[in-house]
C-alpha positions in Angstrom: 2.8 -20.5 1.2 2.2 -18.7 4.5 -0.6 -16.0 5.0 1.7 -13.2 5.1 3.2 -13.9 1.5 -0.5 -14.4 0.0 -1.8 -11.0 1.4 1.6 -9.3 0.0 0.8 -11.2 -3.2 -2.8 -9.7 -2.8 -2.1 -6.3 -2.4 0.5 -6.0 -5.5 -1.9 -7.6 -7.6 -4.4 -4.4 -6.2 -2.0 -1.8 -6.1 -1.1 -3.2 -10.3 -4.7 -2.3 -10.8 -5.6 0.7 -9.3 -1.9 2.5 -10.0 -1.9 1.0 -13.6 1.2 -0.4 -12.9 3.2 -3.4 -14.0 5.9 -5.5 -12.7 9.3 -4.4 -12.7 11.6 -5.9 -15.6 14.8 -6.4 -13.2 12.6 -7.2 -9.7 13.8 -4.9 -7.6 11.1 -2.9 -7.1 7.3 -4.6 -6.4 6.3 -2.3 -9.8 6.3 0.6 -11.3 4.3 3.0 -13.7 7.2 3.2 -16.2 5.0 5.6 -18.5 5.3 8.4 -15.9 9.2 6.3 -14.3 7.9 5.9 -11.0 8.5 3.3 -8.8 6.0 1.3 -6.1 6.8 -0.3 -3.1 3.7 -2.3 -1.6 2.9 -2.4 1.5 -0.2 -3.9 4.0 -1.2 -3.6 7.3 -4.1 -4.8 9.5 -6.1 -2.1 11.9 -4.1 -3.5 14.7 -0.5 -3.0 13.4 1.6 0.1 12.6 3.3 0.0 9.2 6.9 -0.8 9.5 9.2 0.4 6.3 12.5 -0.8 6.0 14.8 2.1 5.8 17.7 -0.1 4.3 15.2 -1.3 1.5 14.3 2.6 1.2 17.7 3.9 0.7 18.8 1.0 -1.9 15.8 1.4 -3.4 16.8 5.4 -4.2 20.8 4.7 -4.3 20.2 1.8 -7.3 17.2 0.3 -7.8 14.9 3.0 -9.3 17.9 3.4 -11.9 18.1 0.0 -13.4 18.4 -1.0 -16.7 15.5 -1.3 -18.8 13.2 0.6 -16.2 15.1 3.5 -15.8 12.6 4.8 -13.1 13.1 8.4 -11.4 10.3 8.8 -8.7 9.4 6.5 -5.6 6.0 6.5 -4.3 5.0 3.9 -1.5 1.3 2.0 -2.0 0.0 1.7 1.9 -3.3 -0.4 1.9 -4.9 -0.7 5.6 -7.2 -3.8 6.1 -9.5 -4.7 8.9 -8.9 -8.4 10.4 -11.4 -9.0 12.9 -11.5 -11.5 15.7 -14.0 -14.4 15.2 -14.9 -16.8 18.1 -14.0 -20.3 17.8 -17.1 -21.7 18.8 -15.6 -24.4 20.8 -14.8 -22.3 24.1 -10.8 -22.1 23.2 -11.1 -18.1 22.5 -11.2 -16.4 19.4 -9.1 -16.5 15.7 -8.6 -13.7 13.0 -10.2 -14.0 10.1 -7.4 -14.7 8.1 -6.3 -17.6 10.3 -9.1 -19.2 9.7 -8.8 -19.3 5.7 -7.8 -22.5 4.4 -6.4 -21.7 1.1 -5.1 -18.8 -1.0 -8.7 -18.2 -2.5 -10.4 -17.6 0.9 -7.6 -14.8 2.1 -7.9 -13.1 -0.7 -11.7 -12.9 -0.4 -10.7 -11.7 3.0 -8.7 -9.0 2.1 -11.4 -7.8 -0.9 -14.0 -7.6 1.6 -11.9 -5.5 4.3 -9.8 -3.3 2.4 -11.0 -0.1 3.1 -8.0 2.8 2.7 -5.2 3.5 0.6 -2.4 5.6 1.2 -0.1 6.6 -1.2 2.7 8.8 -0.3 5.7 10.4 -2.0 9.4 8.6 0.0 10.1 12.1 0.8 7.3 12.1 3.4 8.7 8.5 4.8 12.1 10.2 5.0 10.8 13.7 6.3 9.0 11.3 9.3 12.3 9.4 9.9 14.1 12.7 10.1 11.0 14.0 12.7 10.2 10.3 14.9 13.7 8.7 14.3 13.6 5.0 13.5 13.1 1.8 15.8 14.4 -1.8 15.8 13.1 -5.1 17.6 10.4 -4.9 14.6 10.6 -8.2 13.3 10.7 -11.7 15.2 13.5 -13.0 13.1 14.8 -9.9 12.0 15.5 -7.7 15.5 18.7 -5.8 14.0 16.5 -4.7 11.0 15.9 -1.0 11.0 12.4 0.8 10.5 10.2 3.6 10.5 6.9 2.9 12.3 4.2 4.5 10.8 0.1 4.5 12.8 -2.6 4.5 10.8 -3.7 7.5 13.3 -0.6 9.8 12.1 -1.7 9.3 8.5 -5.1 10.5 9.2 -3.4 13.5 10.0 -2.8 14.0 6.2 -6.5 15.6 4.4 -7.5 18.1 2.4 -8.3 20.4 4.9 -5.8 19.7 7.7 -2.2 18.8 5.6 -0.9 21.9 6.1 0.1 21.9 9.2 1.1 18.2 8.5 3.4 19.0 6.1 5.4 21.7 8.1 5.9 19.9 10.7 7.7 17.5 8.6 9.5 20.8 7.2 7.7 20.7 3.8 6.2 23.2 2.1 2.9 23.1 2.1 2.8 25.4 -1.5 4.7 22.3 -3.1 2.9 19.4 -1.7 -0.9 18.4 -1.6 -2.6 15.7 0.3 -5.9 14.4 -2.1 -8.4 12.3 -1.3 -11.2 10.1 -3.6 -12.7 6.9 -3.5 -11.9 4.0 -6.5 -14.7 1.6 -7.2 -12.6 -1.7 -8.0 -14.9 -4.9 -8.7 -12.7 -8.0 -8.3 -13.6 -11.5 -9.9 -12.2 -14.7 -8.1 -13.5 -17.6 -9.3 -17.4 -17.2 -9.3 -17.7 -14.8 -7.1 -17.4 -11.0 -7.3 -16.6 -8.5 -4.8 -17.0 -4.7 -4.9 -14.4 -3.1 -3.1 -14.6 0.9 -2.8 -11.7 1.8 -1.0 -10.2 5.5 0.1 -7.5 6.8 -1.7 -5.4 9.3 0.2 -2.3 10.4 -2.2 0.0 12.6 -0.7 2.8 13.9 -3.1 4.4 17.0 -4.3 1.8 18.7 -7.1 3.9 18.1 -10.0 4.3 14.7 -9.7 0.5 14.4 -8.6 -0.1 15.9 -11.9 2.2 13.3 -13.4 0.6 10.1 -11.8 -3.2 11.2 -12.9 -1.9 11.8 -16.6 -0.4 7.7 -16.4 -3.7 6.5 -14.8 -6.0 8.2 -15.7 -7.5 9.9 -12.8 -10.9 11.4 -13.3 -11.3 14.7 -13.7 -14.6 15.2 -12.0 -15.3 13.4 -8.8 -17.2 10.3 -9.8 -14.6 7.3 -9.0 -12.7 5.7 -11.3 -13.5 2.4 -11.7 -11.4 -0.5 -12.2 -12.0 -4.8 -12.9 -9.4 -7.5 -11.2 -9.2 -10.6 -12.1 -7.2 -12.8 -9.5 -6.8 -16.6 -10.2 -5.9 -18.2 -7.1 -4.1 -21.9 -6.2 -5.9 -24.1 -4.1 -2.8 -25.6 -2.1 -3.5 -25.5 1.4 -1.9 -23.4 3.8 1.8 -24.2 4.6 
């Protein structure tokens, strides 16, 4: 299994947790929340890269795939987690190697990833279509892929979406700023792998329209105060090497 496959593995298993969300009976979608029928499309990025959506996946994804039977879902929400990977040197003069290439197995990347998650964004598809209508879309993303179409979103632009700031935000993406909020809390999530325990306490940005806001806290449980809500994962791992 390569790298990239075991940190998307990582990252559903996360965004399961924390969105109290389960996997989709007919796969389509990575989850969904069917108590409140939304759907959740996973994503991860390192500090270093932009997050590129597929807007082909997006539109089939709201043409058919939030409608199948036995989900049935109605809302899409996309699960953005941003992850540092920091250069480590070698130590035998050749340069330097990120920290996940230098994990030999599936257990040591997702102790990786548990120790340098740090922010989660998770934003209604209307704001992914309202920045494709604003930035346009790029190709050329993808080694393999160059044809595929994307929108390319910086982690700096979503910094751009707090409490005290969104408003302007969201009308320069021509929404109203009397419909939709941007939140922020932190989640204290203690993850067991193996023997070992990690205590990740990421950032939570959720920007989406107030009534479905309202709608996602009532299916998981959001805290009403603002102590963090406070979640266990348990992740067994295989111990194949790395492909």
């Amino acid at each position: 299994m390569e790298i990239r496959d075991i940190v998307g593995k990582f990252f559903e298993k996360l965004a399961a947790k924390v969105l109290m969300a389960d996997p989709v009976a007919n796969g389509t979608l990575d989850l969904g929340i069917c108590k409140a029928f939304i759907g959740v499309e996973v994503k991860g990025s390192n500090s270093s890269n932009r997050f590129r959506i597929s807007v082909e996946q997006l539109r089939l994804h709201l043409d058919r795939n939030l409608f199948l039977f036995p989900d049935m879902l109605e809302e899409l929400i996309y699960c953005l987690f941003c992850y540092q990977n920091p250069r480590n040197p070698t130590g035998n003069g050749n340069g330097s190697k990120t920290t996940l290439s230098c994990c030999k197995d599936e257990a040591e990347i997702f102790a990786a990833l548990a120790r340098n998650t740090d922010t989660i964004f998770v934003l209604d598809h209307r704001v992914i279509i309202a920045v494709i209508d604003l930035l346009g879309t790029v190709t050329g993303q993808f080694l393999c892929e160059r044809e595929v179409e994307v929108v390319s979103l910086g982690k700096t632009y979503l910094q751009g979406f707090t409490e005290d700031g969104s408003k302007d935000r969201f009308t320069s993406l021509k929404l109203d700023p009397e419909v939709w909020i941007a939140r922020e809390r932190r989640m204290h999530v203690t993850i067991h792998l193996g023997k070992c325990r990690h205590k990740l306490k990421p950032r939570i940005v959720e920007v989406l329209p107030k009534e479905l806001m309202i709608r996602l806290d009532r299916a998981i449980r959001t805290p009403k105060t603002k102590r963090p809500a406070r979640r266990i994962l348990v992740l067994k791992t295989q111990t194949d090497p790395l492909s």
